[in-house]
C-alpha positions in Angstrom: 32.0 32.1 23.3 32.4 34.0 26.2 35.9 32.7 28.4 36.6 33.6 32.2 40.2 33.1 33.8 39.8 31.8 37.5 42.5 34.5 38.2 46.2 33.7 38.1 45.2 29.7 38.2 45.5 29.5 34.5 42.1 27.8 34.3 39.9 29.3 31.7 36.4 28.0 30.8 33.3 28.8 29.3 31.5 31.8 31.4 28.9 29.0 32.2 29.9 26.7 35.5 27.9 23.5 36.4 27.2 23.5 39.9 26.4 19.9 40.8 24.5 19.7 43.4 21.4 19.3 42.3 22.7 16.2 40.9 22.0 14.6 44.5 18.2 14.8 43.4 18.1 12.7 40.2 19.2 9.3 39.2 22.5 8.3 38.2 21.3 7.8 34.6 19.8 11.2 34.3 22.9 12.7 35.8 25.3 11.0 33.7 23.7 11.8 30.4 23.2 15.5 31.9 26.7 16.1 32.3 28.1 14.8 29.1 25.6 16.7 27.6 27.1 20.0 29.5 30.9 18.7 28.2 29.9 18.4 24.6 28.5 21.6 24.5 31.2 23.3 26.0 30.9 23.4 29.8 34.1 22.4 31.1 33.9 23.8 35.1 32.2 21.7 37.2 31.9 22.3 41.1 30.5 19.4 43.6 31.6 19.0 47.3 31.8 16.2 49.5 29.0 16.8 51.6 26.3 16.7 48.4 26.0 13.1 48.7 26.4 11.0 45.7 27.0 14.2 43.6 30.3 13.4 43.4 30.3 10.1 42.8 28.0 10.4 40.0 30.2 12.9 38.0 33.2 10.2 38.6 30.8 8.0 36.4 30.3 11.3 33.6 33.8 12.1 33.6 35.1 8.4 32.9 37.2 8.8 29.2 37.0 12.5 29.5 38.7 13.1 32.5 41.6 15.7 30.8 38.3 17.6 29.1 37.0 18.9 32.3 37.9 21.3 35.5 36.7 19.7 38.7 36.2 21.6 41.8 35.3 19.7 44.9 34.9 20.7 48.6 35.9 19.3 52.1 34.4 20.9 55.7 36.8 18.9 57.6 37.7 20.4 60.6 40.8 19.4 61.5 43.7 17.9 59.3 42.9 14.0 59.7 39.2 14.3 58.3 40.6 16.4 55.6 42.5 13.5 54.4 39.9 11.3 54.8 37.3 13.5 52.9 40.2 14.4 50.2 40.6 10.1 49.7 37.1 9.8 49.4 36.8 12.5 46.8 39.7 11.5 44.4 37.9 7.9 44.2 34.5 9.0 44.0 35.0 11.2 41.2 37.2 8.2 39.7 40.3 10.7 39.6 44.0 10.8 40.7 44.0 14.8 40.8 41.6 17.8 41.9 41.7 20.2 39.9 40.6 23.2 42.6 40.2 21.9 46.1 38.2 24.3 48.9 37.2 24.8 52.2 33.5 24.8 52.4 32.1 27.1 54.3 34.1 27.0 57.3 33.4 29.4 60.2 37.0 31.3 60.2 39.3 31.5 57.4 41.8 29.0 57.8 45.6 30.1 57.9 49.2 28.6 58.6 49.7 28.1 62.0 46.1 28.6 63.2 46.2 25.2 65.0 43.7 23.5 62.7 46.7 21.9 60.8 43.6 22.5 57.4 45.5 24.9 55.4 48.8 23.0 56.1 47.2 19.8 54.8 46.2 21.8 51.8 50.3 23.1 51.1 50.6 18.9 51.3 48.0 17.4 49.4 49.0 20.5 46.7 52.9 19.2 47.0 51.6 15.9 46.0 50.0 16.6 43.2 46.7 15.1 44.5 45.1 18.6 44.3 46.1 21.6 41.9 44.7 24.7 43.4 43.4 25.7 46.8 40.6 27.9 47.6 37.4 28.9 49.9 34.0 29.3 49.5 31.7 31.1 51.9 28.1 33.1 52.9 30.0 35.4 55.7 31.6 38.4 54.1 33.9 39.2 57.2 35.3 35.2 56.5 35.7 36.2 52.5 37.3 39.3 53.1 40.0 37.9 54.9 40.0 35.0 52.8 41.1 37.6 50.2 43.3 39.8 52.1 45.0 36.6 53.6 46.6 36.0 50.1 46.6 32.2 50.5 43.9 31.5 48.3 43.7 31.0 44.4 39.9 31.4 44.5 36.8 32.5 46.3 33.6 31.4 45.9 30.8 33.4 47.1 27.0 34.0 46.4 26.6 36.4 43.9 23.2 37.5 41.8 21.5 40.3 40.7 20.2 41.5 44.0 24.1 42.0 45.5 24.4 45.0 47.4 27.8 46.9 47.2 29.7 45.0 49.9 29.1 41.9 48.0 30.2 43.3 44.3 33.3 45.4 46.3 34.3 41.4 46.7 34.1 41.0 43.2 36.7 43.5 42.3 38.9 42.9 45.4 39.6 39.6 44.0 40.1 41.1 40.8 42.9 43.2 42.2 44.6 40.7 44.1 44.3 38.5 41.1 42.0 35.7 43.0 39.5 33.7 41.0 35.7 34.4 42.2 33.2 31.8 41.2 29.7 32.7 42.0 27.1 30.6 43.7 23.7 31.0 44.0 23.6 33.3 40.8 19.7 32.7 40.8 19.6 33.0 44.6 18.6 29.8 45.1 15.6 29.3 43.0 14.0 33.0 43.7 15.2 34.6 40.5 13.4 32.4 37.3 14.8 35.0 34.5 18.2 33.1 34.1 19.2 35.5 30.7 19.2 38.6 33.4 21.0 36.5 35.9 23.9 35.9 33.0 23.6 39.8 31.9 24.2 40.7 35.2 26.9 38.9 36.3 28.5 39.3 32.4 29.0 42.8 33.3 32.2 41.7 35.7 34.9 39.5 33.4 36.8 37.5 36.2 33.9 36.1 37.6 32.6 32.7 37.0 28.9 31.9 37.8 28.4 28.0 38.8 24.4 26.9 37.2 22.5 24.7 39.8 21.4 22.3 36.8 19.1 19.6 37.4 16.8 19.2 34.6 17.6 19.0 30.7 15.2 21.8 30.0 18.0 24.2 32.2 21.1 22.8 30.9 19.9 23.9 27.6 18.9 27.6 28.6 22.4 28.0 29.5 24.2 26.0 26.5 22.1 28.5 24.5 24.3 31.0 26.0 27.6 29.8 25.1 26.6 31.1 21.4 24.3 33.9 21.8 25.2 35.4 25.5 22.6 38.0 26.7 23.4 41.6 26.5 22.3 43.9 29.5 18.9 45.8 27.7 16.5 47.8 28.7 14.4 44.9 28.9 16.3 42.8 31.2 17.4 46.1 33.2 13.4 46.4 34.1 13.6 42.7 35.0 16.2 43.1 37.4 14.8 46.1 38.6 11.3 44.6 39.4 12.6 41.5 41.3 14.8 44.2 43.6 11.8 45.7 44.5 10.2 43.1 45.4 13.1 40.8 47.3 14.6 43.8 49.4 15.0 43.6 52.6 15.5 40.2 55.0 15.0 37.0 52.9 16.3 33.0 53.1 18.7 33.0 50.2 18.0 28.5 51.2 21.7 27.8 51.7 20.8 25.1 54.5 23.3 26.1 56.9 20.8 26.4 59.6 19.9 22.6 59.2 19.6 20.5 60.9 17.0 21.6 62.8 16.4 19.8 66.2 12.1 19.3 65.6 12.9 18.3 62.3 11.2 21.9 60.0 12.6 22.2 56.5 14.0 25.4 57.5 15.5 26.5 54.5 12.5 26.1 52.0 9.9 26.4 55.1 11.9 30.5 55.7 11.1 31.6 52.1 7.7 29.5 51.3 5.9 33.0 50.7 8.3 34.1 48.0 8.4 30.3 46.8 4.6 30.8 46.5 4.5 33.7 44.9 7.4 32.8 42.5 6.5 29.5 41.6 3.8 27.7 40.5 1.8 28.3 43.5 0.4 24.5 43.4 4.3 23.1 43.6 3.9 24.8 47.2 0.3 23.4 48.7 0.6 19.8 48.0 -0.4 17.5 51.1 3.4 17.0 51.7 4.5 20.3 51.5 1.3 21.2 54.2 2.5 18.7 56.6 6.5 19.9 56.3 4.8 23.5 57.0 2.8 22.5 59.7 6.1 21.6 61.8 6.7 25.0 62.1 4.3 24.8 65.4 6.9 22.5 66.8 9.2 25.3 67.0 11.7 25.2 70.5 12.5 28.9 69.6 16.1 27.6 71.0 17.3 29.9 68.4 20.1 27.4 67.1 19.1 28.1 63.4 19.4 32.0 64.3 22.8 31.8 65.3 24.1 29.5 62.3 22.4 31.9 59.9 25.4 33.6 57.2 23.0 36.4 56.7 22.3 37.2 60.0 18.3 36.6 59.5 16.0 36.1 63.0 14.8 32.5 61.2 12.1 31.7 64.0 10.6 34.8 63.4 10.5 34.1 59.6 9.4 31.0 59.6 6.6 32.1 61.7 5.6 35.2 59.2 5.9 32.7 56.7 3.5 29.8 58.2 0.9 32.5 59.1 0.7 33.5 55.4 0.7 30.1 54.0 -2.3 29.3 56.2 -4.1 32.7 55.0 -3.1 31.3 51.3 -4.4 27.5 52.1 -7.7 29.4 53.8 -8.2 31.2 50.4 -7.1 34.4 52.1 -5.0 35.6 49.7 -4.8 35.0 46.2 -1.1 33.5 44.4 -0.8 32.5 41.0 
């Protein structure tokens, strides 16, 4: 088994994290017997956040009489100190739990310090006094919010997105944490659905021993890819080298990694699936992509106020209008029988 120490927190699991939220799209049942699937093979790091619905509340249910077994990470994107209490309260009795094991700041716009006004990271110091919470990090798209995250020195951990098409700001992360002795968990390890070769994703990220990649699992079939790891981890080959090289060819350039963070959208488009559909069609089963319901989410794209809101809430920076419109004028050259997907 491979191990990974979230830096100088002392928690060390299984290089194979469960990242929960996918769990929002299944039944409790399914999730349940998912996750205690994940434990009894070995997967003790799971990460969920109070914004992914009834994720949390479903692993409460999982964890009950195995509570010590497991790592939990949760999230809170309060804004100021009283939500964070509130979201913290919530948390704790969703997940059926007196204590959180690694407690974070989800995605917040600036990097939240002592004394910044905000009373967060304050509330954090408490809640850690209390007991009710054991470690304290961040998670983040912006790389000017993680690097100060990391040169703050306030955090334990830093979660970021990190896959096999990184460029070297994002892996100079990676060993910046290492040096200052910070945790890094990495999200979006298959970049949000675009990269399907999951052994190359774990080869990859294998490569760098003090970070933790977090699996968005919702289906058995999954889970199991990655429990299959925990014995026989993949090796970086020749083979998987060509793979990764390939799909860098390929996804260069501007892309939507489909974090969501320019949602909601004010005419109601799908932004963050609608921004990559001709790479989802391309990637995918092409027929997942032209279903009546899928069409008719497309088609909203013509509603477009160009107010530019999505633009400006974008972590990558990406002109989204202009995507979304590249993207809906290919889609209709695909639905037309223009051009040819598999």
């Amino acid at each position: 088994m491979t191990a990974v120490t979230l830096g100088t927190t002392g928690i060390t699991v299984n290089k194979n994290g469960f990242g929960a939220l996918p769990m929002q799209r299944i039944s409790k049942n399914d999730a349940v017997k998912l996750v205690r699937k994940a434990c009894e093979a070995g997967i003790t790091f799971f990460d969920t956040a109070r914004l992914y619905t009834d994720s949390e509340e479903k692993l409460g249910e999982a964890f009950a009489g195995i509570r010590e077994k497991v790592y939990i990470a949760t999230k809170t994107a309060a804004q100021n100190a009283d939500d964070f209490w509130k979201d913290l309260d919530t948390s704790l009795h969703n997940l059926q739990t007196e204590y959180i094991d690694l407690y974070q700041f989800h995605n917040p716009a600036f990097c939240p310090q002592p004394g910044d006004g905000t009373g967060l990271y304050e509330a954090m110091l408490e809640a850690r006094g209390r007991g009710v919470i054991r470690h304290i990090g961040i998670t983040n798209h912006r790389l000017s919010v993680a690097q100060e995250a990391i040169n703050s020195g306030l955090y334990e951990t830093l979660q970021f997105p990190l896959c096999y098409l990184a460029g070297e700001k994002e892996l100079a992360l990676v060993e910046q944490c290492k040096e200052k002795g910070m945790g890094f968990i990495a999200m979006k390890a298959l970049s949000g659905g675009l990269l399907s070769h999951s052994a190359a994703a774990y080869a990859f990220l294998a490569q760098y021993d003090n970070v933790l990649p977090i699996w968005g699992v919702q289906r058995e079939r999954e889970l199991d890819e990655f429990i299959s790891y925990i014995d026989n981890p993949p090796a970086m080959t020749e083979e998987i080298r060509a793979v990764i090289e390939t799909d860098r060819e390929e996804l260069r350039g501007e892309f939507c990694r489909g974090c969501g963070y320019c949602m909601p959208c004010p005419v109601g488009i799908e932004i963050n699936n609608c921004a990559r559909m001709s790479l989802l069609l391309r990637r995918s089963p092409s027929e997942l992509q032209l279903t009546p319901a899928v069409q008719e989410k497309m088609k909203k794209i013509e509603n477009c106020l160009h107010c530019n809101q999505c633009k400006s809430k974008c972590p990558y920076g990406l002109d989204t209008p202009a995507l979304l419109a590249r993207n809906y004028e290919d889609y209709k050259r695909v639905l037309a029988g223009e051009v040819s997907v598999k």
